[in-house]
LOVO-814087 format. One record per atom (N, C-alpha, C): residue in one letter; x, y, z. Coordinates in steps of 0.2 Angstrom, whole numbers, padded with zeros to 4 digits, always signed. Each point is the difference from the previous one (the first is absolute). Layout:
aXYZ ...
This chain:
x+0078-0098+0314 x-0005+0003-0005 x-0006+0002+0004 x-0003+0005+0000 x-0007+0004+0002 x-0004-0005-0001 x-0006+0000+0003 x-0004-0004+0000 x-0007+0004-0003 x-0002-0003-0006 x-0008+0005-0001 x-0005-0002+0003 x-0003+0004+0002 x-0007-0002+0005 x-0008+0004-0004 x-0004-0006-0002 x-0006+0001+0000 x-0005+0002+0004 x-0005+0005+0004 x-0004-0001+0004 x-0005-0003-0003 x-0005-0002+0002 x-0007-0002-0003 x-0006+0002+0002 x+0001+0004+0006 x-0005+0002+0003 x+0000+0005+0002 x-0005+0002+0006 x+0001+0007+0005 x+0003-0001+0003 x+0006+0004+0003 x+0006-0001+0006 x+0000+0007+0002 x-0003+0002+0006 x+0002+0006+0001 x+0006+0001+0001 x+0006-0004+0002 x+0006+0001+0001 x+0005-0003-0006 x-0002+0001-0009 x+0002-0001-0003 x+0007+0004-0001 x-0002+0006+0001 x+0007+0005-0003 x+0004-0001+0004 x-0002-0004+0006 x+0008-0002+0005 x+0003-0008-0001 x-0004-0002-0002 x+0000-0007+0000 x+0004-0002-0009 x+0000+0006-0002 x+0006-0001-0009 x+0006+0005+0003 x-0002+0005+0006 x+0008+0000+0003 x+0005-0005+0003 x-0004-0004+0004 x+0002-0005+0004 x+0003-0008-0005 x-0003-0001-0003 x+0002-0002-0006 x+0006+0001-0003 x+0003+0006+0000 x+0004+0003-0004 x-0001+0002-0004 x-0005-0001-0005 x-0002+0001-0008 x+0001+0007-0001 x-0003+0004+0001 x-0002+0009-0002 x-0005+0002+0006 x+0003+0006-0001 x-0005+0006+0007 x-0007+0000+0000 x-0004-0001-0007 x-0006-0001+0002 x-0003-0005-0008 x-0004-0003+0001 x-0003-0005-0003 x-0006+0001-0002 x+0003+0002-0009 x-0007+0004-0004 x-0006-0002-0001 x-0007+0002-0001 x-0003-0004-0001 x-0002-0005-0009 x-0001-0005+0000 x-0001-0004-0011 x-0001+0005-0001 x-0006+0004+0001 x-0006+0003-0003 x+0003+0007-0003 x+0005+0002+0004 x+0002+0005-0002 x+0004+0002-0008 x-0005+0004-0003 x+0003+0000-0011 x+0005+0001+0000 x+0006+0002+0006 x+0005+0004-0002 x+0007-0006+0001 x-0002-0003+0004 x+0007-0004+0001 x+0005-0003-0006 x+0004+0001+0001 x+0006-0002-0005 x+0001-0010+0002 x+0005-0002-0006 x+0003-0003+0002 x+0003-0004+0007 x+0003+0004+0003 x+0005-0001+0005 x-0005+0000+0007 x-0006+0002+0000 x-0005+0000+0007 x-0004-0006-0001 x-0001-0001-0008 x-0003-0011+0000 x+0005-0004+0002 x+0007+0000-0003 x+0004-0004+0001 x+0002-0001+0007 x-0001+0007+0006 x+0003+0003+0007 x-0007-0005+0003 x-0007+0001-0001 x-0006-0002+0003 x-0004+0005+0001 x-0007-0002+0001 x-0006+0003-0002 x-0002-0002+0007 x-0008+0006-0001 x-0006-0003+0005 x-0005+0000-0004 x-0003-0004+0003 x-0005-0004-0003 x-0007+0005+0007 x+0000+0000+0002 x-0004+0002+0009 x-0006+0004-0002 x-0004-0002+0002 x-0007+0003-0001 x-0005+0003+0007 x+0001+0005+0003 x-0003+0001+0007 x-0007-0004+0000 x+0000-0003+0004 x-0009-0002+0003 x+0002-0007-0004 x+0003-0004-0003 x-0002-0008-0005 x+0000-0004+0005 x-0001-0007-0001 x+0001-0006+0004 x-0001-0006-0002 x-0001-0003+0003 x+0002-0009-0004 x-0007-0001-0001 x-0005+0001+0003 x-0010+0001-0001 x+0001+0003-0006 x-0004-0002-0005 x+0000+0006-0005 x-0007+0004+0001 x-0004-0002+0006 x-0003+0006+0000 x+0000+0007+0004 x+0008-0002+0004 x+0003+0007+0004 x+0002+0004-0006 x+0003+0000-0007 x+0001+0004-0005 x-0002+0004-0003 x-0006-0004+0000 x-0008+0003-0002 x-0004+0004+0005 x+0001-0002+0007 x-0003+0005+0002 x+0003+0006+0003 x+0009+0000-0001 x+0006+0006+0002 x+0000+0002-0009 x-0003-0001-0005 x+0000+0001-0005 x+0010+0001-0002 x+0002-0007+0001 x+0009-0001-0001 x+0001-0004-0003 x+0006+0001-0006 x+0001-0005-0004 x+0001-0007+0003 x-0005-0006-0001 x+0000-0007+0002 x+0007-0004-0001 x+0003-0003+0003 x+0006-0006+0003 x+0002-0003-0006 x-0005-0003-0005 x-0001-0003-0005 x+0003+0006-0008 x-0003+0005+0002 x+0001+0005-0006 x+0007+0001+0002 x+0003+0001+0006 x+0007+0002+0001 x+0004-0004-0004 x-0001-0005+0000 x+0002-0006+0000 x+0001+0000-0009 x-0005+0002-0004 x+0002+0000-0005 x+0002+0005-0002 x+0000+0005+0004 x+0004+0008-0003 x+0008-0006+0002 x+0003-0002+0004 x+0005-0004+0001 x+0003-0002-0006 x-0006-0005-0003 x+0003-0003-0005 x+0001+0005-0006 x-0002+0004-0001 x-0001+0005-0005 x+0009+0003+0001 x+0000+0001+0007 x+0007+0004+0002 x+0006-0005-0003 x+0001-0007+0001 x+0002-0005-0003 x+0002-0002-0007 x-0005+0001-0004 x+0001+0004-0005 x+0001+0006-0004 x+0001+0003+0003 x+0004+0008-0001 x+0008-0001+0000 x+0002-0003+0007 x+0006+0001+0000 x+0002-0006-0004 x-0004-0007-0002 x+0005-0004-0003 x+0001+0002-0007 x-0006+0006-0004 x+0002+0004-0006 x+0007+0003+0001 x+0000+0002+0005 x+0007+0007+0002 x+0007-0005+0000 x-0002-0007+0006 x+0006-0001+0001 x+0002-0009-0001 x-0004-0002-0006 x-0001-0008-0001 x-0001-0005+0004 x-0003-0005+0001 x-0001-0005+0003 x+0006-0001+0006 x+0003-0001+0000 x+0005-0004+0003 x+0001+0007+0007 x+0000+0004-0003 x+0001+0006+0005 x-0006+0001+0003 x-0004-0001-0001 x-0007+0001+0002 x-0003-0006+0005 x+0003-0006-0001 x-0001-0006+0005 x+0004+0001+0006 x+0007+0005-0001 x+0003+0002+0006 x-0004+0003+0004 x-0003+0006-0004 x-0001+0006+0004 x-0007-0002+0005 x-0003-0005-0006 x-0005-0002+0004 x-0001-0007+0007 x+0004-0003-0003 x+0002-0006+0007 x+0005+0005+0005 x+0003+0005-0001 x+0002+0002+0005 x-0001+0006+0005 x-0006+0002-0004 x-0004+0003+0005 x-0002+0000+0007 x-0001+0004+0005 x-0002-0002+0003 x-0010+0005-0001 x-0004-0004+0005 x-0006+0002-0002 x-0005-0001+0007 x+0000+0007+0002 x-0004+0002+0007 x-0008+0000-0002 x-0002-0004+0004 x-0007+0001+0000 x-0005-0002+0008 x-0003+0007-0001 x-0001+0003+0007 x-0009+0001-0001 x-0004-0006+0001 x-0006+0002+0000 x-0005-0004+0005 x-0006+0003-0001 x-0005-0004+0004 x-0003+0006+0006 x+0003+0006+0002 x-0004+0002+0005 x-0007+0003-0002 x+0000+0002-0006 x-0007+0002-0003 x-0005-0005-0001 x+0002-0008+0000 x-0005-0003+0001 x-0004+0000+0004 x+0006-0002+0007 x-0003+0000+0006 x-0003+0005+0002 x+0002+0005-0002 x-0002+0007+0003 x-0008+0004-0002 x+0001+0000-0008 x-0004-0001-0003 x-0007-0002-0002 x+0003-0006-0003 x-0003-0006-0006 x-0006-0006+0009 x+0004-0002+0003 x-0001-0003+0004 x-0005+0002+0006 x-0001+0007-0001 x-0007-0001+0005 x-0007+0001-0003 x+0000+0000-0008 x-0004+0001-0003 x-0001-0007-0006 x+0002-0004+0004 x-0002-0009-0003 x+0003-0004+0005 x-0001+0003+0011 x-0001-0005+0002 x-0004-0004+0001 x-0006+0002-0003 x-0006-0005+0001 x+0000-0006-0005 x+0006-0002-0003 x+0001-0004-0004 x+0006-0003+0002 x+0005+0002+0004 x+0007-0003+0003 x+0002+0001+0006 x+0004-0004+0002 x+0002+0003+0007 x+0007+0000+0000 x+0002+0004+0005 x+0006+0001-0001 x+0007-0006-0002 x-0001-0004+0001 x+0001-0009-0002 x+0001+0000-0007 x-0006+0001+0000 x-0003-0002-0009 x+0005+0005-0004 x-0003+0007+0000 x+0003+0005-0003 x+0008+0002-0002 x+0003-0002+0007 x+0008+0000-0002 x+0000-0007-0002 x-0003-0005-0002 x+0003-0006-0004 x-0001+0003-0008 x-0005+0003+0001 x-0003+0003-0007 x+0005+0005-0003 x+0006+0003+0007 x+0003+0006-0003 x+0008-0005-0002 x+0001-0005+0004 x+0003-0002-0003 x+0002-0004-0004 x-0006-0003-0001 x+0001-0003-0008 x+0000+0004-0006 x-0004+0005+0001 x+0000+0005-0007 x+0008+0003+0000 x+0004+0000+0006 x+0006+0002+0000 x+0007-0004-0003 x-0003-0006+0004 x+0003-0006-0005 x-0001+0000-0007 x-0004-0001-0001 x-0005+0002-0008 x+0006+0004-0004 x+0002+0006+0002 x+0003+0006-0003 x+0006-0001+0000 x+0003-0003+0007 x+0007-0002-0001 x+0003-0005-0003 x-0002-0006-0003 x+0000-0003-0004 x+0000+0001-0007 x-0006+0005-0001 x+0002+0003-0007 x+0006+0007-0003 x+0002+0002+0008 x+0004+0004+0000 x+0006-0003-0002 x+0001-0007+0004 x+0006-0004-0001 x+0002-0004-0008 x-0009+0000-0003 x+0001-0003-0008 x+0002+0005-0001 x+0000+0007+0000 x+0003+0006-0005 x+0006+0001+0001 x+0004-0003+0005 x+0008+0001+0001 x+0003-0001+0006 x-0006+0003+0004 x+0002+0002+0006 x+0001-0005+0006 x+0009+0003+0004 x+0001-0010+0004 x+0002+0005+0009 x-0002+0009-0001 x+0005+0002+0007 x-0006+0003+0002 x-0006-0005+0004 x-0006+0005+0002 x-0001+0002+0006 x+0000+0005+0002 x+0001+0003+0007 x-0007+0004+0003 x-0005-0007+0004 x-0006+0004+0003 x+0000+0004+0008 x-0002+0003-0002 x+0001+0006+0006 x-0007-0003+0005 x+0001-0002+0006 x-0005+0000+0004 x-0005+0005+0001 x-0006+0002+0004 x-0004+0004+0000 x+0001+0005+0004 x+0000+0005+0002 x+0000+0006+0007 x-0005-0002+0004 x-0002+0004+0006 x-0006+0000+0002 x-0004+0006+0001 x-0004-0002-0007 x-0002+0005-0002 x-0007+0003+0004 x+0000-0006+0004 x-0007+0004+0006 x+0001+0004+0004 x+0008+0003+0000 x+0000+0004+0004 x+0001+0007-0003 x-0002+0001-0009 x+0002+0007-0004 x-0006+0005+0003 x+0000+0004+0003 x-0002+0006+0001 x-0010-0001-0002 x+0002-0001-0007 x-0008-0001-0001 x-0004-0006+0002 x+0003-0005+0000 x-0002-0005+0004 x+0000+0003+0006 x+0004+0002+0004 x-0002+0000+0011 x-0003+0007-0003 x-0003+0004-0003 x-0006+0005-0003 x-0009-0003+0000 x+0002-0003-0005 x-0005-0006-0001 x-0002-0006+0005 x+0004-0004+0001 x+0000-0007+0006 x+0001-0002+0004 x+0004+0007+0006 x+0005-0001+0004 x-0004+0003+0007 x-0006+0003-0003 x-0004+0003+0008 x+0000+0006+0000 x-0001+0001+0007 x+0002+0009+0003 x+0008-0002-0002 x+0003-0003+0005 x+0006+0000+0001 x+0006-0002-0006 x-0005-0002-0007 x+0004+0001-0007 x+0007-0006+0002 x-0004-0004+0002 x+0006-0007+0000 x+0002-0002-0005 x+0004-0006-0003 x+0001-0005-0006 x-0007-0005+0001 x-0001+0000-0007 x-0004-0004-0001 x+0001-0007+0000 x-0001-0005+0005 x+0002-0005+0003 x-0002-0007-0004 x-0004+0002-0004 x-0005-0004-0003 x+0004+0000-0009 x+0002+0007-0004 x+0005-0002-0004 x+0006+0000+0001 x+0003+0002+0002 x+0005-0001+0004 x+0001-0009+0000 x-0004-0005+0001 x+0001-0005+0003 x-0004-0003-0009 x-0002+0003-0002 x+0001-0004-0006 x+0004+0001-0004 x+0006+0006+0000 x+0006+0002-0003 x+0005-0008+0003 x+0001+0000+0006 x+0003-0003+0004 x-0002-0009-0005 x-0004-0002+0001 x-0005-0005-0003 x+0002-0002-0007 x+0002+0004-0007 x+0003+0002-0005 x+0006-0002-0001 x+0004+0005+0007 x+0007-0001-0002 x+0003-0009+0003 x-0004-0001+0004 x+0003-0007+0003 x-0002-0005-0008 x-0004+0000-0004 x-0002-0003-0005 x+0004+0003-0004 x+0003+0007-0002 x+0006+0001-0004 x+0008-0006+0000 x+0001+0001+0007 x+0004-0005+0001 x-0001-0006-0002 x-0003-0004-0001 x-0004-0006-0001 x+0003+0000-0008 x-0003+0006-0002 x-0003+0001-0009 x+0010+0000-0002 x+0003+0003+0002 x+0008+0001-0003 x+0003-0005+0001 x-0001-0004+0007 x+0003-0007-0002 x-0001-0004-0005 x-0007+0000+0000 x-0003-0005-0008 x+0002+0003-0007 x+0003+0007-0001 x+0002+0000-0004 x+0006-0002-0002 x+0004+0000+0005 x+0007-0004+0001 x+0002-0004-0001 x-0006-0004+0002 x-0001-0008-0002 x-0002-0001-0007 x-0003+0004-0003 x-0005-0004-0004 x+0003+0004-0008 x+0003+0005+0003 x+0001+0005-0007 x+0009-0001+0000 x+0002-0004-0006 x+0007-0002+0000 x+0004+0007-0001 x+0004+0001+0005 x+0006+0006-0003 x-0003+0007+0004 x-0006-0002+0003 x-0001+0007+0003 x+0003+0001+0007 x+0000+0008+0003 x+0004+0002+0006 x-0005+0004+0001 x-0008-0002+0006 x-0005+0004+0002 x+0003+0001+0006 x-0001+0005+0001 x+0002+0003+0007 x-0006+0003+0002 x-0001+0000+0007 x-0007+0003+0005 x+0003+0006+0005 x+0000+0005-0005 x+0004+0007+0006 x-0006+0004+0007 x+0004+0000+0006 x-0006+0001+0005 x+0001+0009+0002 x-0008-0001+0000 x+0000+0008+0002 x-0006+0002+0004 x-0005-0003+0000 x-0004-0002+0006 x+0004+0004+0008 x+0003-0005+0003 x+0005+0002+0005 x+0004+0006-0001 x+0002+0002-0004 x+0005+0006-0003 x-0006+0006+0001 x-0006-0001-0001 x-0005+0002+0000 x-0003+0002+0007 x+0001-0002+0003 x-0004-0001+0007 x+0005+0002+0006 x+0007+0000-0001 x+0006+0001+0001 x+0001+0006+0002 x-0002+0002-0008 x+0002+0009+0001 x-0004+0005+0003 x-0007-0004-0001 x-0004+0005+0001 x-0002-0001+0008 x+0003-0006+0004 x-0001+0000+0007 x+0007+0003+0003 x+0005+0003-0003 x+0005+0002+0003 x+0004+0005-0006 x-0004+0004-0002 x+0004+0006-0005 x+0006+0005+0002 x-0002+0003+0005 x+0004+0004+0003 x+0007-0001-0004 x+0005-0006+0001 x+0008+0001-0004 x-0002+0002-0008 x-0005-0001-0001 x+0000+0004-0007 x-0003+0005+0001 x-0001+0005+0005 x-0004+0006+0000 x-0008+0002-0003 x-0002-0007-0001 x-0008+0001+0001 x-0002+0001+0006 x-0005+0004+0000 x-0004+0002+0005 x-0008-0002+0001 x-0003-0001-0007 x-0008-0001+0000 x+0000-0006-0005 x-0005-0003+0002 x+0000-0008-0002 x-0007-0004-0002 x-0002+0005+0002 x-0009-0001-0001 x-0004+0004-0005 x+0004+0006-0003 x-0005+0005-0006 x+0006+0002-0003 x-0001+0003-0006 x+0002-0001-0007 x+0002+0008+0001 x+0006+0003-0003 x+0004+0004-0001 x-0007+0005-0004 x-0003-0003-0002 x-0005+0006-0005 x-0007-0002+0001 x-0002+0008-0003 x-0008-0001+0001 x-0001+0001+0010 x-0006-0003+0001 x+0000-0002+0008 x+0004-0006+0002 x+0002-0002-0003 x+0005-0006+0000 x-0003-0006+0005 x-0008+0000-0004 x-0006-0006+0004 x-0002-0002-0003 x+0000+0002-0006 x-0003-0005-0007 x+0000+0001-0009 x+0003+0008+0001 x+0003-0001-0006 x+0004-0001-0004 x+0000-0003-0007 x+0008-0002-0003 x-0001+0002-0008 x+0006+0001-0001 x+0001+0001-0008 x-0003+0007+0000 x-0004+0003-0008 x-0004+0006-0003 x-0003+0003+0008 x-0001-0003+0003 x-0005+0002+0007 x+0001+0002+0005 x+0010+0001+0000 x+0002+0003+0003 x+0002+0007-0002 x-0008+0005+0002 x+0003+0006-0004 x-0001+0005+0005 x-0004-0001+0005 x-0003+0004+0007 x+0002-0005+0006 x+0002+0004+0004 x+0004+0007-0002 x+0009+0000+0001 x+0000-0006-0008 x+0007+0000-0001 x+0006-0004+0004 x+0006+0000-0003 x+0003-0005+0006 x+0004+0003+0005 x+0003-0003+0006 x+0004+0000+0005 x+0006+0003-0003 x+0003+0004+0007 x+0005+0006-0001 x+0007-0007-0002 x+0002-0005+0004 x+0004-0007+0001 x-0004-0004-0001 x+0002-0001-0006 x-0002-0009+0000 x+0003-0004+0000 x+0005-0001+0003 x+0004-0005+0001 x+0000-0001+0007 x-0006+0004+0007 x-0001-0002+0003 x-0005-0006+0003 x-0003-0001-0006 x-0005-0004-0002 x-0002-0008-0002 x-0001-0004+0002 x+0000-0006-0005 x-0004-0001-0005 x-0004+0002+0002 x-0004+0002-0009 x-0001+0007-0001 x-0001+0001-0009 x+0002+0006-0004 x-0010+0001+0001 x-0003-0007-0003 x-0007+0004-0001 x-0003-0008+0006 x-0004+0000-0002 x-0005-0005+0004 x+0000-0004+0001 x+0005-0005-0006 x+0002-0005-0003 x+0006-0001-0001 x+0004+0003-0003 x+0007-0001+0000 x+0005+0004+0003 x+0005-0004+0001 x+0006+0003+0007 x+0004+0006-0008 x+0003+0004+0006 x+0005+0006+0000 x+0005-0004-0006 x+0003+0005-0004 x+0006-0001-0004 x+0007-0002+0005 x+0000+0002+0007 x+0004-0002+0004 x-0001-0008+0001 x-0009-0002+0003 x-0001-0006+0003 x+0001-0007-0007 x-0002+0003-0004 x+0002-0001-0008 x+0007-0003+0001 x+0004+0003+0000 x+0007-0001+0000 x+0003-0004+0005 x-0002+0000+0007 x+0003-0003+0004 x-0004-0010+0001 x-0007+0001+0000 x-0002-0005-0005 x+0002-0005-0005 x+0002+0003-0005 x+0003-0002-0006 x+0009-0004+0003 x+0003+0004+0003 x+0005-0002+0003 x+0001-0005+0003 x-0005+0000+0003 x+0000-0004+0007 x-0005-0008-0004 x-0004+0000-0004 x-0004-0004-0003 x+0006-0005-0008 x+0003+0005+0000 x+0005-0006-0006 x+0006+0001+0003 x+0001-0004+0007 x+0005-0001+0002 x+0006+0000-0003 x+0006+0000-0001 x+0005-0003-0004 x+0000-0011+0000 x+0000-0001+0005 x-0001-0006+0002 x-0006-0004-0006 x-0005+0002+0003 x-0006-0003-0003 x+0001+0003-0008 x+0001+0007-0003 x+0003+0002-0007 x+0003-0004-0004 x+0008-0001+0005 x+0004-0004-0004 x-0003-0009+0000 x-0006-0004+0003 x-0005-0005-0003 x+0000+0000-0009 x-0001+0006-0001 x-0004+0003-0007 x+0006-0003-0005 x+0006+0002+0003 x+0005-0001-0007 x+0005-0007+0001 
């Protein structure tokens, strides 16, 4: 039997990661008024670009909060158990599997505008508790197959070595090593739910290194530029603000599409290499 899979978050590499899965080619979003029957029962995303486990990364990426997701979730819980009764609906939901890929907005974000209140010590304790916090109520709501995705290194996105990297537009070394800092306490965080949460299978998928991997040795996949972003001047902008002057002839030469986030290729290969089959089949 397929497995349905919930996201809950932003995952740039979500439409690959409900391939890899096996579920369906791509993975629609709740919010969407049109889906039928068969795309609740197949899995939803939940993903909100810019949200975080801080509730005031949400507020300041103006993205639906972690919290609200969470009760669109249970909302969605109830819909199918109208449609498909209780008993059918305990399956679908303890058999899910349920990817959640957050935190670089805090660090990126949220975290340099209340370090004079934390230090980087402090602040991942504070992200992982709020993390904890969520996954716990995830697990009251059904859910036993949680799959955290480590962080990237996001000090090395184009707009960051723009913005913090010098002349020479290096990785920023300073988040970079609070991303690094996170994920060593994510590991910490999945085993204690392992422990402490009867019947769950949290897995800690790595993409950090998957991360750093590709972008220090791209060539076998025909990337070529590793430092600017496929669009705009490919130095600092992303999204709506990639409009001058336009994007690259090959983007798939690229590891990032805009200033922030990798190519639909880097996307892909990513995603691949990040929900290993090994570490995948943990989930089930």
């Amino acid at each position: 039997m397929k497995k349905a899979s919930v996201f809950l978050n932003f995952c740039y590499h979500n439409f690959f990661s409900a391939q890899v899965l096996g579920v369906k080619q791509l993975l629609p979003p709740y919010l969407d008024p049109s889906l039928d029957l068969q795309e609740l029962l197949t899995g939803v995303c939940f993903a909100s670009a810019g949200s975080g486990y801080d509730p005031r990364t949400p507020q300041k990426m103006n993205a639906i909060p972690m919290m609200t997701q969470l009760n669109m979730f249970k909302e969605y819980i109830k819909r199918i158990n109208a449609s498909v009764g209780p008993e059918r609906t305990q399956e679908i939901i303890s058999q899910s599997a349920y990817i959640i890929f957050m935190g670089s907005n805090d660090l990126t974000n949220t975290y340099p505008t209340v370090d004079y209140r934390y230090t980087e010590e402090s602040y991942t304790d504070l992200m992982i508790s709020l993390a904890l916090d969520f996954h716990k109520k995830l697990y009251e709501a059904g859910a036993r197959r949680i799959g955290l995705v480590e962080l990237p290194p996001t000090g090395c996105a184009p707009a960051i070595r723009s913005s913090q990297g010098g002349p020479r537009r290096e990785c920023s070394e300073s988040l970079n090593r609070r991303i690094r800092l996170f994920n060593s306490k994510l590991s910490l965080m999945v085993d204690q739910m392992n422990q402490e949460l009867p019947g769950t299978k949290a897995v800690k998928f790595e993409l950090y290194n998957h991360f750093v991997s590709l972008a220090e040795n791209p060539a076998p996949y025909g990337i070529e530029e590793v430092k600017r972003g496929c669009c705009g001047t490919g130095n600092i902008e992303s999204g709506v603000l990639c409009v001058v002057p336009g994007t690259c002839a090959a983007a798939d030469k690229y590891l990032f599409f805009d200033s922030f986030h990798p190519t639909e290729l880097a996307a892909r290969i990513l995603t691949y290499q990040t929900l290993s089959p090994p570490d995948l089949s943990k989930l089930f």
